[in-house]
MARBA-3410 file (N, C-alpha, C, O; in Angstrom, 1 decimal):
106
9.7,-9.8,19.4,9.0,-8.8,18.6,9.3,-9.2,17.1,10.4,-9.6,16.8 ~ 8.3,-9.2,16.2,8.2,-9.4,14.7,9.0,-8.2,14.4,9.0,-7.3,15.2 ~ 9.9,-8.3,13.2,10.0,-7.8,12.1,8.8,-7.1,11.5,7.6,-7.3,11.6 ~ 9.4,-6.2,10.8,8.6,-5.6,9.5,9.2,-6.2,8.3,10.2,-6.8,8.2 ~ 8.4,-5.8,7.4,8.2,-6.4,6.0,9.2,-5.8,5.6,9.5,-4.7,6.1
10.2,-6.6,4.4,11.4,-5.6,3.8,10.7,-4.6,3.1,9.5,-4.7,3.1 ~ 11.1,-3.9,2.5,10.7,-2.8,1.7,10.7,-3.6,0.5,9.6,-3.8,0.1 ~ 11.8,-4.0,-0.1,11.6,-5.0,-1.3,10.6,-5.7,-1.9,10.2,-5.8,-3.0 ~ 10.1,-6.4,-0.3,8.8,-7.4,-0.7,7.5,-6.4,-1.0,6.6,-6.7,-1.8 ~ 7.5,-5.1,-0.3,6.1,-4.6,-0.8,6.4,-3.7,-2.0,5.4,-3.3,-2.7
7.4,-3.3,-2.3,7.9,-3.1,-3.8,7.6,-3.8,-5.0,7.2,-3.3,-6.1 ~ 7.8,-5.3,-4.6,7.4,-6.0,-5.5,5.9,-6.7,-5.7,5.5,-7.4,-6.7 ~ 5.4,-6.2,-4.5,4.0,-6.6,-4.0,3.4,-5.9,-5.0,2.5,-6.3,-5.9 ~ 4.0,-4.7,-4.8,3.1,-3.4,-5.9,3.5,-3.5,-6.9,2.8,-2.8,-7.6 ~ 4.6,-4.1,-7.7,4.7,-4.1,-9.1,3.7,-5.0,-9.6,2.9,-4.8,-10.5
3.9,-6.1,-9.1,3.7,-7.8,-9.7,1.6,-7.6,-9.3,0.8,-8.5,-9.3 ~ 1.5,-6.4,-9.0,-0.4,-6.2,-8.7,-0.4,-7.4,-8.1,-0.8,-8.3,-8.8 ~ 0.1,-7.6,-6.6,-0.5,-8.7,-5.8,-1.5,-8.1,-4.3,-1.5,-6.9,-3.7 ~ -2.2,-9.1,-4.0,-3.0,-8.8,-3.0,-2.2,-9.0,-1.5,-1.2,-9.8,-1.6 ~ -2.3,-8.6,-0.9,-1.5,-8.8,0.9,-2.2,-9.0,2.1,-3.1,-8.1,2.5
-1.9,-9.8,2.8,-2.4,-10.2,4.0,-1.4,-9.9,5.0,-0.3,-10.4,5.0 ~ -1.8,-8.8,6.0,-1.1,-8.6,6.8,-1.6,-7.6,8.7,-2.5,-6.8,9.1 ~ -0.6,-8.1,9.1,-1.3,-7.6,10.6,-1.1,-6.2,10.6,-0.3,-6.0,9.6 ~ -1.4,-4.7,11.3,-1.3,-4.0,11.4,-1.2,-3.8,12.7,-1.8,-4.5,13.4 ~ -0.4,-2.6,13.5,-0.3,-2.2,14.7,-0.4,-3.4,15.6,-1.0,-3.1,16.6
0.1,-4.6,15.4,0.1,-5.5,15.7,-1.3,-6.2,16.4,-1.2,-7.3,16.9 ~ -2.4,-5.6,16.5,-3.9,-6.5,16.4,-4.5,-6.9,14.9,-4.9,-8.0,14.8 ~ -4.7,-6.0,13.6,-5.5,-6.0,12.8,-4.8,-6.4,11.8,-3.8,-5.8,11.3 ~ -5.7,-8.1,11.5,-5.9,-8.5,10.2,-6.0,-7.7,9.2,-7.2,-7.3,9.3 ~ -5.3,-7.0,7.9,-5.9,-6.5,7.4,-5.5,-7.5,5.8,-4.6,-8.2,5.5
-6.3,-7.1,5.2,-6.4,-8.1,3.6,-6.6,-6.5,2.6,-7.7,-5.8,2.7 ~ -5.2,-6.2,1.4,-5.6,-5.3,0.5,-4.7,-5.3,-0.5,-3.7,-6.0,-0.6 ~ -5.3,-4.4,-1.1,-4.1,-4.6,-2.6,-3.3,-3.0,-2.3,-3.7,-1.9,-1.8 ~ -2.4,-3.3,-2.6,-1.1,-2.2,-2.3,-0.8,-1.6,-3.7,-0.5,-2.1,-4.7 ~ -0.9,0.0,-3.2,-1.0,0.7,-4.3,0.0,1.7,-4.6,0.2,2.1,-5.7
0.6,2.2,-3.5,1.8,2.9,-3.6,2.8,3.2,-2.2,2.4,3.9,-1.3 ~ 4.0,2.8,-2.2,5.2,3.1,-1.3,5.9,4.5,-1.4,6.4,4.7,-2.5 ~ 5.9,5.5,-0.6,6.5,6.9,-0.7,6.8,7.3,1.0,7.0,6.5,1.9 ~ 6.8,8.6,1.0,7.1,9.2,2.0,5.8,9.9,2.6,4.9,10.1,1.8 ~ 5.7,10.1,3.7,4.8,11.2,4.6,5.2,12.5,4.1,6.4,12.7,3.9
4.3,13.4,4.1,4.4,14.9,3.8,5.1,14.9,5.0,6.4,15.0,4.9 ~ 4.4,14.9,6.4,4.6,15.6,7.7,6.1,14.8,8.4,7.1,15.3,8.8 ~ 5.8,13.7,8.3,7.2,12.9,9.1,7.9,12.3,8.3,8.7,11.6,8.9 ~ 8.1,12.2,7.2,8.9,11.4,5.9,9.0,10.1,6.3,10.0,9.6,5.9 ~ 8.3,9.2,6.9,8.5,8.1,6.8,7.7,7.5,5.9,6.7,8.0,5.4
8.2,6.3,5.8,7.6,4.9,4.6,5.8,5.0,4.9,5.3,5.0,6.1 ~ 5.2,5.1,3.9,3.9,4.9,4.2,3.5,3.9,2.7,4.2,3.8,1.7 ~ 2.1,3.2,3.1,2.2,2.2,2.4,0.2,2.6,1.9,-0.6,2.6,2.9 ~ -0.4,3.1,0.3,-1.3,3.7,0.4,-1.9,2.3,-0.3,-1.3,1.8,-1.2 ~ -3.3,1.5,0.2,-3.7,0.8,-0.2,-5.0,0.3,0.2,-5.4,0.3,1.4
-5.9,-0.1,-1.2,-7.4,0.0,-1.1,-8.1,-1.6,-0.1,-7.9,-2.7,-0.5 ~ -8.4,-1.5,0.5,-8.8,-2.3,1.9,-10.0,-3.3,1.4,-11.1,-3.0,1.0 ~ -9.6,-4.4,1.4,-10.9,-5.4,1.5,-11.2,-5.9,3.1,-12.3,-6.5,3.3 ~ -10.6,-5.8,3.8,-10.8,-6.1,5.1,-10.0,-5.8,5.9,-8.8,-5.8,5.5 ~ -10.4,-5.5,7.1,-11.4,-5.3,7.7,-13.0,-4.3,7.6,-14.0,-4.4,8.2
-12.6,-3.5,6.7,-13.8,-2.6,6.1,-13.3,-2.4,4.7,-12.1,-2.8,4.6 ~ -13.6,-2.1,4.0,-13.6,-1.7,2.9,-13.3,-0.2,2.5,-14.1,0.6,2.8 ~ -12.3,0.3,1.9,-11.7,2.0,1.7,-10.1,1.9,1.7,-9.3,1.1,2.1 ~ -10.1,3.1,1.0,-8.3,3.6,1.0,-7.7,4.0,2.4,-8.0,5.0,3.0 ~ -6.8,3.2,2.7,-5.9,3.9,4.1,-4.6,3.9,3.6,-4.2,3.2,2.7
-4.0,4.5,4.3,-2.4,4.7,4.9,-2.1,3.8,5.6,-2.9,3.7,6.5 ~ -1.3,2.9,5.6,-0.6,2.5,6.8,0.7,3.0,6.6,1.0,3.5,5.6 ~ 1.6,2.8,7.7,3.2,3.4,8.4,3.4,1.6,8.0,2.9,0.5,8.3 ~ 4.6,2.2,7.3,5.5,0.7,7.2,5.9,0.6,8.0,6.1,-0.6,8.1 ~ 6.1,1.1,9.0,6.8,0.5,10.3,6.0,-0.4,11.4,6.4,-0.9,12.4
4.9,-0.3,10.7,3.5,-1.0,11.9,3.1,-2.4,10.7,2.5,-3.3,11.1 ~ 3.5,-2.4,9.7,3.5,-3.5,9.0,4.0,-5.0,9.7,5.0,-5.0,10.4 ~ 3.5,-5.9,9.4,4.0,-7.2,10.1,3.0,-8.4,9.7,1.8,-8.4,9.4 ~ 4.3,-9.8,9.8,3.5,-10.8,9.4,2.7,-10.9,8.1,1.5,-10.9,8.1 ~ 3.3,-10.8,7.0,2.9,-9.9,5.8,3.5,-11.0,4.5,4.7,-11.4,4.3
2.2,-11.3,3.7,2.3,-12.5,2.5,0.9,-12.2,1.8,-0.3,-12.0,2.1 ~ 1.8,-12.3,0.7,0.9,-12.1,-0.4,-0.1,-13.3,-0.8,0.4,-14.4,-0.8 ~ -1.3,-13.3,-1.2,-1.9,-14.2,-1.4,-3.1,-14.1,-2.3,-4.3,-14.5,-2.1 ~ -2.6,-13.6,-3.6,-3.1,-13.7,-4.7,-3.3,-12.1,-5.6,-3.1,-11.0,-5.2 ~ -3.7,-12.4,-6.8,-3.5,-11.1,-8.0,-4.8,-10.0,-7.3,-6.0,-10.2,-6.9
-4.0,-8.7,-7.4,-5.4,-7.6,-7.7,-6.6,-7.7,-8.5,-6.3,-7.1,-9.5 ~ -7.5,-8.1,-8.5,-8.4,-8.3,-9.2,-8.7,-7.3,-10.2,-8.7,-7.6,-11.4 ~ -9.0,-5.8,-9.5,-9.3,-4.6,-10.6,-8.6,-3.7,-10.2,-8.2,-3.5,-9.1 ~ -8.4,-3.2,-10.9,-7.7,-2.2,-10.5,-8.2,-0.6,-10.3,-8.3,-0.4,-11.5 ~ -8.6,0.4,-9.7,-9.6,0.9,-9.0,-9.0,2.2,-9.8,-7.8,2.6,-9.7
-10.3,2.8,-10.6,-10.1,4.3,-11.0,-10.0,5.6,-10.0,-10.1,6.7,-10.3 ~ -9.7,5.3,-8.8,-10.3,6.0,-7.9,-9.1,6.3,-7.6,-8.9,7.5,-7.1 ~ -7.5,5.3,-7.6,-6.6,5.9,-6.9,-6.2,7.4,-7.3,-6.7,8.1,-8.2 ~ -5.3,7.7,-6.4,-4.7,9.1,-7.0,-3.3,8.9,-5.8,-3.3,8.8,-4.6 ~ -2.3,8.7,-6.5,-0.9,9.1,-6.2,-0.8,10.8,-6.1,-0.1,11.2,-5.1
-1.1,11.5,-6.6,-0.9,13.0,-6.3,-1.2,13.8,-5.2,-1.0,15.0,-5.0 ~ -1.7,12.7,-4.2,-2.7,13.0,-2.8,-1.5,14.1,-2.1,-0.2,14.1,-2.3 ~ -2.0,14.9,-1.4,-0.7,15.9,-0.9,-0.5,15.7,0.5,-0.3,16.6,1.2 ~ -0.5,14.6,0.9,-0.5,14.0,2.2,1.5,13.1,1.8,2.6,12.9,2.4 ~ 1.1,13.0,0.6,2.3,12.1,0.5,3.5,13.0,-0.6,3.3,13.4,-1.8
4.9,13.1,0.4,5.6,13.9,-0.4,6.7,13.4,-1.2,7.5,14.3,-1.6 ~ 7.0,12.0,-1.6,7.4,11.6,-2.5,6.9,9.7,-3.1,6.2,8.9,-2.4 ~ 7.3,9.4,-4.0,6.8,8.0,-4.7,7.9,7.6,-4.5,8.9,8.3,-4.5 ~ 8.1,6.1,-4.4,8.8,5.4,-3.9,8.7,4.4,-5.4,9.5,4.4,-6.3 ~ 7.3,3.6,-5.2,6.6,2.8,-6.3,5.0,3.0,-6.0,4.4,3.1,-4.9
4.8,2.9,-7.6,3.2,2.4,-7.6,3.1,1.6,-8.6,3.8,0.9,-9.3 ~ 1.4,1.7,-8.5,1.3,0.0,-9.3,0.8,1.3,-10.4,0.2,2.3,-10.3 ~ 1.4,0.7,-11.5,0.5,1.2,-13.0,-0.8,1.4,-13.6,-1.4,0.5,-14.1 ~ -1.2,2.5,-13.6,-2.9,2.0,-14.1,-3.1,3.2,-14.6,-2.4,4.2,-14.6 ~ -4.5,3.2,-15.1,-4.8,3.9,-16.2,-5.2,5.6,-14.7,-5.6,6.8,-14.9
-5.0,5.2,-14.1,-5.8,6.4,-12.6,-4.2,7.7,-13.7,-4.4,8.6,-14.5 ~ -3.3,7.4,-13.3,-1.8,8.0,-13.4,-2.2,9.0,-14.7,-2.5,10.1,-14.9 ~ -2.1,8.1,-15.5,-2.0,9.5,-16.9,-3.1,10.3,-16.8,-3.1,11.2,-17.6 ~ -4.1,10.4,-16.0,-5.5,11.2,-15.9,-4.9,12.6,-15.7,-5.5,13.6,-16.1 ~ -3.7,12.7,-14.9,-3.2,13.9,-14.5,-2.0,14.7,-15.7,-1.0,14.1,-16.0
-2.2,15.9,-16.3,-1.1,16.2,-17.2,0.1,16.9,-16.7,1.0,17.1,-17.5
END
């Protein structure tokens, strides 16, 4: 069985605005830029919130713990007005990536 990704490397994933390639649930390719590490409202575990270039296109959740096989492979391109860290699904911040989405809220 693979490993999961250290927590470190996708900490730094999300500082350094890098893009990630990585398997999920152990079938799916997925390719996205990683936007914030925190907790689940409902189960407090690691969840990893990040805007998807593939396999479809959109914001998902993944469980860090279903993370695997996981390298970075190049800069965020844009960085997307659309996030929102305040989502109430997620009950604390771990890291996010910086952007102009954050101060929108007072």
């Amino acid at each position: 069985m693979q490993s999961t990704v250290s927590l470190a490397s996708i900490r730094n994933t999300i500082v350094k605005r890098r893009r990630a390639k990585f398997t999920y649930e152990r079938r799916t390719t997925v390719v996205a830029d990683l936007y914030l590490l925190g907790h689940a409202r409902k189960s407090a575990a690691y969840i990893v919130v990040a805007w998807c270039l593939e396999p479809t296109p959109g914001w998902r959740v993944f469980r860090y713990s279903e993370i695997r096989e996981f390298e970075t492979i190049g800069p965020v391109d844009v960085l997307r007005g659309d996030f929102d860290p305040y989502d109430r699904e997620i009950m604390t911040i771990d890291t996010q990536i910086l952007s102009a989405a954050i101060s929108r809220r007072s």
